[in-house]
RODO-2510 file (C-alpha; in nm, 4 decimals, decimal comma):
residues 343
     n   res          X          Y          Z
     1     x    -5,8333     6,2955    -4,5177
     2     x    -5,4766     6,1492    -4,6671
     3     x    -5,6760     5,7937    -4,6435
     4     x    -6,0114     5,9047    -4,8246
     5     x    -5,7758     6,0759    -5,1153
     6     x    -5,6032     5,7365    -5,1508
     7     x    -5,9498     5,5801    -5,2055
     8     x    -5,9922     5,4003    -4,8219
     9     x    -6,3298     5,3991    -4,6102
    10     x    -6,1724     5,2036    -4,3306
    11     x    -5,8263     5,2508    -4,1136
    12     x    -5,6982     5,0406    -3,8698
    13     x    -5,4635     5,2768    -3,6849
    14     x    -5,2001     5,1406    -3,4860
    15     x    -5,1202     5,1608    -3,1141
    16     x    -4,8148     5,3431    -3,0913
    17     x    -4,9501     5,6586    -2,9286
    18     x    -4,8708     5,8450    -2,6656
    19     x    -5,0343     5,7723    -2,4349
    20     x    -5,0151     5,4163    -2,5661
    21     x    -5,3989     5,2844    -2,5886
    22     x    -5,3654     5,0017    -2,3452
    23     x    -5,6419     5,0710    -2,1049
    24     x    -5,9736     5,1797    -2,1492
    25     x    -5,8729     5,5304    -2,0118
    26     x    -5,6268     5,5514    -2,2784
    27     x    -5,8230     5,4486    -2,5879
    28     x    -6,0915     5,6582    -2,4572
    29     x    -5,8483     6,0182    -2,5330
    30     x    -5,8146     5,8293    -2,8957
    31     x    -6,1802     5,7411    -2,9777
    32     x    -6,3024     6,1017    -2,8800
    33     x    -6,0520     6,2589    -3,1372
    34     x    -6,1607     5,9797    -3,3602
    35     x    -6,5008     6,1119    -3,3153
    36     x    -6,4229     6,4854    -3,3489
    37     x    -6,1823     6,4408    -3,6053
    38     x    -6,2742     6,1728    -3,8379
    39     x    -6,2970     6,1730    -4,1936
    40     x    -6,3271     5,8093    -4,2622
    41     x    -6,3840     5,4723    -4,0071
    42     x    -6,1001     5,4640    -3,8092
    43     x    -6,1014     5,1074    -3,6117
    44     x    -5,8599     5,1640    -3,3305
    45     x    -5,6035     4,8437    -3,2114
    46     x    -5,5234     4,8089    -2,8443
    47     x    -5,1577     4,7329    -2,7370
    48     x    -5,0795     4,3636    -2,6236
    49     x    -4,8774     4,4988    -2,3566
    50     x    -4,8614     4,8063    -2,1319
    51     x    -4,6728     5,0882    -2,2452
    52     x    -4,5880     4,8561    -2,5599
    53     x    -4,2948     4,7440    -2,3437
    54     x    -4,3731     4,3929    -2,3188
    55     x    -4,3822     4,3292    -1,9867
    56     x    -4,7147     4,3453    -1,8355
    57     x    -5,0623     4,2586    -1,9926
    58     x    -5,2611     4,5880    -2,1095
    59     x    -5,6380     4,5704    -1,9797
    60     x    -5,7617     4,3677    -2,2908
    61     x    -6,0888     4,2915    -2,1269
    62     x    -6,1414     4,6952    -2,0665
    63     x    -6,0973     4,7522    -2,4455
    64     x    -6,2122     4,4847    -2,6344
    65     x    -6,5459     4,5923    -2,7450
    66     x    -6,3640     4,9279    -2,8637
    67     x    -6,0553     4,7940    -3,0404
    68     x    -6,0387     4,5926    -3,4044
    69     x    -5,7321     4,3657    -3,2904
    70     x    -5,4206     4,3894    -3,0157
    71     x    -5,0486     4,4520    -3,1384
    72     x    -4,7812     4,5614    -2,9801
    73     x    -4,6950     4,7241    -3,3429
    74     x    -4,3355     4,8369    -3,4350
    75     x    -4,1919     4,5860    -3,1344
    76     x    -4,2322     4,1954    -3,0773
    77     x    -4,3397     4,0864    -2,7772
    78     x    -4,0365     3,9349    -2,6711
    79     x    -4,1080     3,6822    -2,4287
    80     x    -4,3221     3,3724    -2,4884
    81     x    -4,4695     3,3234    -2,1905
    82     x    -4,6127     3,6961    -2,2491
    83     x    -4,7369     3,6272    -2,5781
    84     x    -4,8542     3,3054    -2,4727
    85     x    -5,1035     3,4991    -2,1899
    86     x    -5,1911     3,7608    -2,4385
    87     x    -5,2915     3,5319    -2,6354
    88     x    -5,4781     3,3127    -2,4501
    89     x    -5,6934     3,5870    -2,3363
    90     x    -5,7603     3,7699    -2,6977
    91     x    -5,8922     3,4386    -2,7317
    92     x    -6,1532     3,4292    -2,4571
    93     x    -6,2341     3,8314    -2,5971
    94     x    -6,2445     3,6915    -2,9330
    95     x    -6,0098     3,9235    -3,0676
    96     x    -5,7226     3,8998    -3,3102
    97     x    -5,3506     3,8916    -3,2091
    98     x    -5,1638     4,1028    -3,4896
    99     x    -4,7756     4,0710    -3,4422
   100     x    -4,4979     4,3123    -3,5149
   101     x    -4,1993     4,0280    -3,5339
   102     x    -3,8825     4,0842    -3,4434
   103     x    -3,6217     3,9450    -3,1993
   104     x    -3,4153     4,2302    -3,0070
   105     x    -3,1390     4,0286    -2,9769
   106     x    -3,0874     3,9609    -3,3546
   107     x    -3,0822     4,3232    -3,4431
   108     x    -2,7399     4,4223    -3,3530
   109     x    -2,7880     4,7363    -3,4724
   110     x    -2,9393     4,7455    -3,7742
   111     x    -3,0832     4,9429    -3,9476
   112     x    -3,1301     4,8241    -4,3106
   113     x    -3,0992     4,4462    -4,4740
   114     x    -2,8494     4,2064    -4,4244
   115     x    -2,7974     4,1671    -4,7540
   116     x    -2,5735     4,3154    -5,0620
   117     x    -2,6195     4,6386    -5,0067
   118     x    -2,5506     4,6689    -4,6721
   119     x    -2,1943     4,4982    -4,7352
   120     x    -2,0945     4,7089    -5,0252
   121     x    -2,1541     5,0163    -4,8113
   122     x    -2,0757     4,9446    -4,4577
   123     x    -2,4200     4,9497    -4,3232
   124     x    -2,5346     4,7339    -4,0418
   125     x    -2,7921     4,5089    -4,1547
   126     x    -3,0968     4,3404    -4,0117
   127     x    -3,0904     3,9561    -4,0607
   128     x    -3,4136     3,7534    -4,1888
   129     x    -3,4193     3,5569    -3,8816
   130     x    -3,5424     3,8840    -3,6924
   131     x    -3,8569     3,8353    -3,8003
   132     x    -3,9034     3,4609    -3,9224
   133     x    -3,7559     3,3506    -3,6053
   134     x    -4,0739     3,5346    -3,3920
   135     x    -4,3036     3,4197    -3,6454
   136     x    -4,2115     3,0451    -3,5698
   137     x    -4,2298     3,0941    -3,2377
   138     x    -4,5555     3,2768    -3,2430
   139     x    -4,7321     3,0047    -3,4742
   140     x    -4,6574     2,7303    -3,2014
   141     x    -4,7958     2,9334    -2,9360
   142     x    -5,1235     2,9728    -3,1890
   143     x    -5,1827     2,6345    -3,2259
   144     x    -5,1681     2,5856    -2,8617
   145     x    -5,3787     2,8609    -2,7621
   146     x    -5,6293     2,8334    -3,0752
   147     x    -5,6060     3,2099    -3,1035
   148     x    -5,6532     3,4249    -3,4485
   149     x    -5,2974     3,5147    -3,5101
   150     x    -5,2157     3,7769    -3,8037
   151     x    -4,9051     3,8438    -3,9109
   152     x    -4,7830     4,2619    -3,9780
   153     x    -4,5880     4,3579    -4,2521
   154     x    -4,4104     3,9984    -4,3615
   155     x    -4,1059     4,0599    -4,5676
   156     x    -3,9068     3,7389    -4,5920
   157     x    -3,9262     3,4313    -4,7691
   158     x    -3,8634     3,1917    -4,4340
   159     x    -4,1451     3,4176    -4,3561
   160     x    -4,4045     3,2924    -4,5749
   161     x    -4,2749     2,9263    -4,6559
   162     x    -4,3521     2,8845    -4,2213
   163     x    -4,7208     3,0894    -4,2633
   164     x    -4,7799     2,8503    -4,5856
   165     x    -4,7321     2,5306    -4,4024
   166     x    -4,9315     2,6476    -4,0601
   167     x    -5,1991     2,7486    -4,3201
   168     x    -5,1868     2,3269    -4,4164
   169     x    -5,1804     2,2692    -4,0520
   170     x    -5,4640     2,4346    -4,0025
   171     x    -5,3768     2,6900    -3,7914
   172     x    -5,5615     3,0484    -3,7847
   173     x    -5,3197     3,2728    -3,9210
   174     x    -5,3303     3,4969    -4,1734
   175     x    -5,0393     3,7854    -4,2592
   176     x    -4,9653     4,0994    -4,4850
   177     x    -4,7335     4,2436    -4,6612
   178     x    -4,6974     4,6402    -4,8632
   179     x    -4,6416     4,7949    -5,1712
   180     x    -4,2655     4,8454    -5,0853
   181     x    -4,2154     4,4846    -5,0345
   182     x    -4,3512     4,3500    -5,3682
   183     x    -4,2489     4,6763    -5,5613
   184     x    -3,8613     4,7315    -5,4599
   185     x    -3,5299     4,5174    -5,2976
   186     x    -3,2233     4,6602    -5,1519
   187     x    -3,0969     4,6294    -5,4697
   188     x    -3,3083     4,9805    -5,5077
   189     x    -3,1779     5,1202    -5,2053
   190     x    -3,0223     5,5073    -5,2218
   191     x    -2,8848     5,6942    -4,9149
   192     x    -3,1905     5,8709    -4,8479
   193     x    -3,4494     5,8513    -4,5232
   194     x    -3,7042     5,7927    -4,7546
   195     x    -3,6122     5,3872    -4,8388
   196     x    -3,5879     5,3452    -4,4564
   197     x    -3,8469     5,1397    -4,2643
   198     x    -3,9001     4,8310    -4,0417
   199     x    -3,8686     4,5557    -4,1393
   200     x    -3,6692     4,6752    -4,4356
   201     x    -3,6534     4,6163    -4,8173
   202     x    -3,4930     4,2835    -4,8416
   203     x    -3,3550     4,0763    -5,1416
   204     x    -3,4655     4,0395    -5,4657
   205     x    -3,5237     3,6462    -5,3523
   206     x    -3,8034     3,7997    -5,0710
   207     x    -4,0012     3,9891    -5,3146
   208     x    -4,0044     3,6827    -5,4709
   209     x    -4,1116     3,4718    -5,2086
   210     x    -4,3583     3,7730    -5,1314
   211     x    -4,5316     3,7648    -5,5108
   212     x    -4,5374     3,3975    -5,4819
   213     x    -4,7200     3,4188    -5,1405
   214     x    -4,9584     3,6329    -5,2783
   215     x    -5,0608     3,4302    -5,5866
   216     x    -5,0943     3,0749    -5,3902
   217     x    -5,2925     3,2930    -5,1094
   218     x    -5,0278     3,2564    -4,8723
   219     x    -5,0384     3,5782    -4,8067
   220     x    -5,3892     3,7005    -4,7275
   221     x    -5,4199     4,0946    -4,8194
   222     x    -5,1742     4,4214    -4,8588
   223     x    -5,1725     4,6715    -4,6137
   224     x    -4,9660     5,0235    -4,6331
   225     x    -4,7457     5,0661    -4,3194
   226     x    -4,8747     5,4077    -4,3139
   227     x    -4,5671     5,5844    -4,0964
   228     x    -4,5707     5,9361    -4,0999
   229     x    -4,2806     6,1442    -4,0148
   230     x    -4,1331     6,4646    -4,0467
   231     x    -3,8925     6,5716    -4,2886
   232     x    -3,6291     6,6437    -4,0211
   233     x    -3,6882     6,2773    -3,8636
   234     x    -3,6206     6,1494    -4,2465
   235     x    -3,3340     6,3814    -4,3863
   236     x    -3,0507     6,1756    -4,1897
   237     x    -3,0190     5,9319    -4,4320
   238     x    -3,0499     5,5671    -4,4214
   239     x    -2,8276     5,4975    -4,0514
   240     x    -3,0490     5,7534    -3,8668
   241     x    -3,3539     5,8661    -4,0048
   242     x    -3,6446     5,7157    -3,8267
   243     x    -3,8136     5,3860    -3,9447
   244     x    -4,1304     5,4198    -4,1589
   245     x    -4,2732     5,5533    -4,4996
   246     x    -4,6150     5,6999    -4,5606
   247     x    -4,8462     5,4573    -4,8138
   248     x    -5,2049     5,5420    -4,7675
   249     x    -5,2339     5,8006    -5,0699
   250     x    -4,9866     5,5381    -5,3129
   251     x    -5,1042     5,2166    -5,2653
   252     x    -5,3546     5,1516    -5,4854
   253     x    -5,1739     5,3232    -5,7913
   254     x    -4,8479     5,1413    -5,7435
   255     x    -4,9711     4,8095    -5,6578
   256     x    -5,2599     4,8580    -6,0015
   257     x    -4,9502     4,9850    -6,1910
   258     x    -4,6638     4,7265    -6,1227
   259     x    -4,8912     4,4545    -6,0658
   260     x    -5,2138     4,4873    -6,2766
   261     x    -5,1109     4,6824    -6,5944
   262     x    -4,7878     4,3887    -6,5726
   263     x    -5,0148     4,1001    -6,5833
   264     x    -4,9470     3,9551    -6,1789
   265     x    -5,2590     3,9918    -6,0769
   266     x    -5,5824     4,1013    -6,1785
   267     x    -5,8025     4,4231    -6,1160
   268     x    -6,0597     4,1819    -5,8858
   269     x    -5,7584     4,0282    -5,6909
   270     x    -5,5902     4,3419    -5,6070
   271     x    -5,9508     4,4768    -5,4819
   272     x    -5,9487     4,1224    -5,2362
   273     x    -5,6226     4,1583    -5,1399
   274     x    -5,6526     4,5362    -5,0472
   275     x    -6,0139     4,5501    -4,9328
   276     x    -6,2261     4,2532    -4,8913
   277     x    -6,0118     3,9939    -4,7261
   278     x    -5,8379     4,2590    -4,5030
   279     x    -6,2188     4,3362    -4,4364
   280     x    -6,3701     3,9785    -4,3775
   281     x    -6,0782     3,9036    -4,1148
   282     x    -6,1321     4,2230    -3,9261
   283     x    -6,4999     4,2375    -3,9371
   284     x    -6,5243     4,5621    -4,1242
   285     x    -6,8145     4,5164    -4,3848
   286     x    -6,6624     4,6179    -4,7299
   287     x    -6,9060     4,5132    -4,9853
   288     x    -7,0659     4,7323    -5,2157
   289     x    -7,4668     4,5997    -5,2575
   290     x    -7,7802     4,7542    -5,2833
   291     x    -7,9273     4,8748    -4,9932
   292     x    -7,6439     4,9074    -4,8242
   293     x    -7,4414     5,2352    -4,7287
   294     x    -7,2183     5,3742    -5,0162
   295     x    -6,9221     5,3054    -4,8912
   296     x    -6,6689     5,3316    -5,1883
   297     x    -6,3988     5,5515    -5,3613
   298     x    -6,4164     5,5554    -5,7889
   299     x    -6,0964     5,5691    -5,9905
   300     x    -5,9792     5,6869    -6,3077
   301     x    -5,7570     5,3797    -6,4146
   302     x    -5,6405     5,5537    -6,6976
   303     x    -5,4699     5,8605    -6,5504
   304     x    -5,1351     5,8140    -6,5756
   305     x    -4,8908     6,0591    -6,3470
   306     x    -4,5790     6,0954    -6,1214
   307     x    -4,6249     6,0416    -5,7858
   308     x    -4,5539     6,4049    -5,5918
   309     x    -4,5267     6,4058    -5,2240
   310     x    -4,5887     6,7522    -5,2585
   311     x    -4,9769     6,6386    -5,3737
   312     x    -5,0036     6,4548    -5,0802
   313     x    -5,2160     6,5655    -4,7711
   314     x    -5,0848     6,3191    -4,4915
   315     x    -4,8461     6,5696    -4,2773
   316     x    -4,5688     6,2773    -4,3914
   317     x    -4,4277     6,3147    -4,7247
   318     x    -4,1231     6,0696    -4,6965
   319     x    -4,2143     5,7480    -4,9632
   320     x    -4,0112     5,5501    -5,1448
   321     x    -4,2276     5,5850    -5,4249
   322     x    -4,1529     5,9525    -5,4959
   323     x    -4,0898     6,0370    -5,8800
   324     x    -4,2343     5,7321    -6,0396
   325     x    -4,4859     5,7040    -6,2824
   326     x    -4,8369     5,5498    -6,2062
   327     x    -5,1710     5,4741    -6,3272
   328     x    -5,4926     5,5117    -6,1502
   329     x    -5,5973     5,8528    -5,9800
   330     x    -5,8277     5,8611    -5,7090
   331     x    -6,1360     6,0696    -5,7974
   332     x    -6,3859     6,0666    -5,5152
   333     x    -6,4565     5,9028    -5,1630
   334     x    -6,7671     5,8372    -5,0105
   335     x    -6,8844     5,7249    -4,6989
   336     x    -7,2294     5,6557    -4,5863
   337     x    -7,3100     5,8093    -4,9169
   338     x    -7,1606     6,1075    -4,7901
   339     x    -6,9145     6,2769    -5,0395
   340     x    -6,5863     6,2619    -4,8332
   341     x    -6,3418     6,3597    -5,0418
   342     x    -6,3279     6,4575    -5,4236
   343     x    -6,0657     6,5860    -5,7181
***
C-alpha cells in the first residue's frame, strides 16, 4: 500500500528475508503472502547465494521461473570464483545478476563516508573503493560469462566512469542509483539515524559524477532503496542505527522537485528513468496503450507540500527527506484498472 501511495504498480522486493528466498521452498512462504497480501505486482528476487552468506550456490534453477533477478542484496558476493558460477548459471536461466558491491575487507568499520565529514567528527568512514573495487571485478567476470549484470544502488564516481566504459565495451550492464544520491552529500549529513544507509551519502564530487551518469545514460534508471526500519533500530544515531531509509512514498516528488522544476531533466526522462527502462530490463510491461490494462498512478504536479513521515503508510518512517518541501502529490493508483489506492 506505501508503494501504490507513492504512485508504483510494480516492486521488485529484495531477498533479505528470513527465511532468505534461496530455494524454491523458501520463495514459495514469500509468493503465497505475495498472493494474500498484495496490493500492487510484487516481482520477487532470489538470493545468489544460500543464506545470503556467499558461500554456496542457492537453487537458481528451482526459482527461476518465479524470481525477476538474483542478488545477494545488502552484501557482495565476496569471492570471484562464486560470482563467477552464479553467474554463469543466471546465464543459462536467462536471468539477471543484480549486485550489492562491497568488499568486507575495505570496510573497517564504517559506517558513513570516508570523506569530510567523517574526519571533522571522528566517524569511521567507508572508502569509495568498497564498492568500485567489486564493480571492476564483477564487470570482468561479465564479459567472460556474457551474463546480464546490473548494478544496485551506485554511489561513486569510479563507480560510473568503470560502468561508462564497459557500456563502450559492450558489455551487458546496466546500474541504478536513488533519490538520496543525486539529492544530498555528506556535506548534508546530521547526527541522526535517518541520513544512515549503505552505501552512504558520499561527496559532493559523487553526486556529481551521479547527475552526469544520468544525463549521458550511464546510469540506466532510479530506484528507491526502500529499507524499512523501526524507529528504535534508527534513533542511535549515525554509528549505530541500522543501514537503510524508506523511499517508495518520496521518490517521485523529490526527484520531479530537485530535478524537473530545476531544469536537469525533463518530466519524460524522469518517467524513463523511474519506470520504463527499470521496466524494459526487468521484463515488467510498463506502457500505458490502449487496450492494454490500466496500469498507472495520476499526479497533481502542482501540489506543493512538506514531506511528513507521519503521512506515510510504510511501517518505516526514517527518510532523509523529512521536512522538505516538494511538488507533486500522488492522487490515485490503479492496477488492472482496479482503483488501488486514492487521496
Amino acid at each position: 500500500m506505501a508503494a501504490a501511495h507513492g504512485g508504483y504498480t510494480d516492486v521488485c522486493a529484495m531477498p533479505n528475508l528470513k527465511p532468505v528466498p534461496d530455494s524454491a521452498e523458501h520463495l514459495r512462504q514469500e509468493l503465497d503472502i505475495i498472493e494474500r497480501d498484495a496490493v500492487i505486482n510484487v516481482h520477487p528476487y532470489g538470493s545468489l547465494t544460500v543464506n545470503e552468506a556467499g558461500e554456496q550456490l542457492s537453487d537458481l534453477e528451482g526459482m527461476a521461473k518465479d524470481v525477476i533477478a538474483f542478488s545477494d542484496d545488502g552484501r557482495g558476493v565476496q569471492s570471484g570464483e562464486m560470482m563467477r558460477e552464479a553467474m554463469t548459471k543466471a546465464k543459462s536461466l536467462g536471468r539477471i545478476v543484480a549486485a550489492h558491491c562491497e568488499i568486507n575487507e575495505l570496510l573497517k568499520g564504517g559506517y558513513i563516508h570516508d570523506g569530510e565529514y567523517a574526519k571533522a567528527h571522528g566517524h569511521r568512514g567507508i572508502c569509495s573503493e568498497s564498492e568500485w573495487g567489486q564493480i571492476k571485478r564483477d564487470i570482468e567476470l561479465a564479459k567472460e560469462t556474457g551474463c546480464s549484470y546490473h548494478v544496485c544502488h551506485v554511489s561513486t564516481k569510479e563507480s560510473v566512469e568503470l560502468i561508462r566504459r564497459a557500456k563502450k565495451d559492450g558489455v551487458d550492464i546496466t546500474c541504478e542509483t536513488g533519490p538520496h544520491y543525486l539529492v544530498f552529500s555528506d556535506r548534508d549529513l546530521i547526527e541522526d539515524g535517518r541520513f544512515k544507509m549503505n552505501p552512504p551519502l558520499r561527496s559532493e564530487d559523487d553526486k556529481a559524477a551521479l547527475i552526469e551518469g544520468i544525463l549521458d545514460g550511464t546510469i540506466d534508471m532510479i530506484a528507491t532503496d526502500h529499507a524499512p526500519h523501526s524507529a528504535e533500530e534508527k534513533s542511535k544515531g549515525l554509528e549505530k542505527s541500522l543501514m537503510g531509509v524508506v523511499g517508495l512514498e518520496t521518490a517521485f516528488p523529490v526527484l520531479y522537485t530537485k530535478l524537473v522544476k530545476t531544469g536537469v531533466l525533463t518530466l519524460e526522462q524522469l518517467v524513463e528513468l523511474m519506470s520504463e527502462k527499470p521496466g524494459k530490463r526487468f521484463g515488467i510491461d510498463t506502457q500505458i496503450k490502449e487496450g492494454a490494462w490500466a496500469n498507472l498512478s495520476v499526479w497533481n504536479l502542482n501540489k506543493e507540500y512538506t514531506i511528513d513521515p507521519d503521512s506515510f503508510l510504510t511501517m518505516g518512517r526514517a527518510t532523509p527527506f523529512a521536512g522538505i518541501s516538494v511538488f507533486g502529490e500522488c492522487i490515485m493508483t490503479m492496477l488492472k484498472g482496479e482503483i488501488k489506492w486514492k487521496q
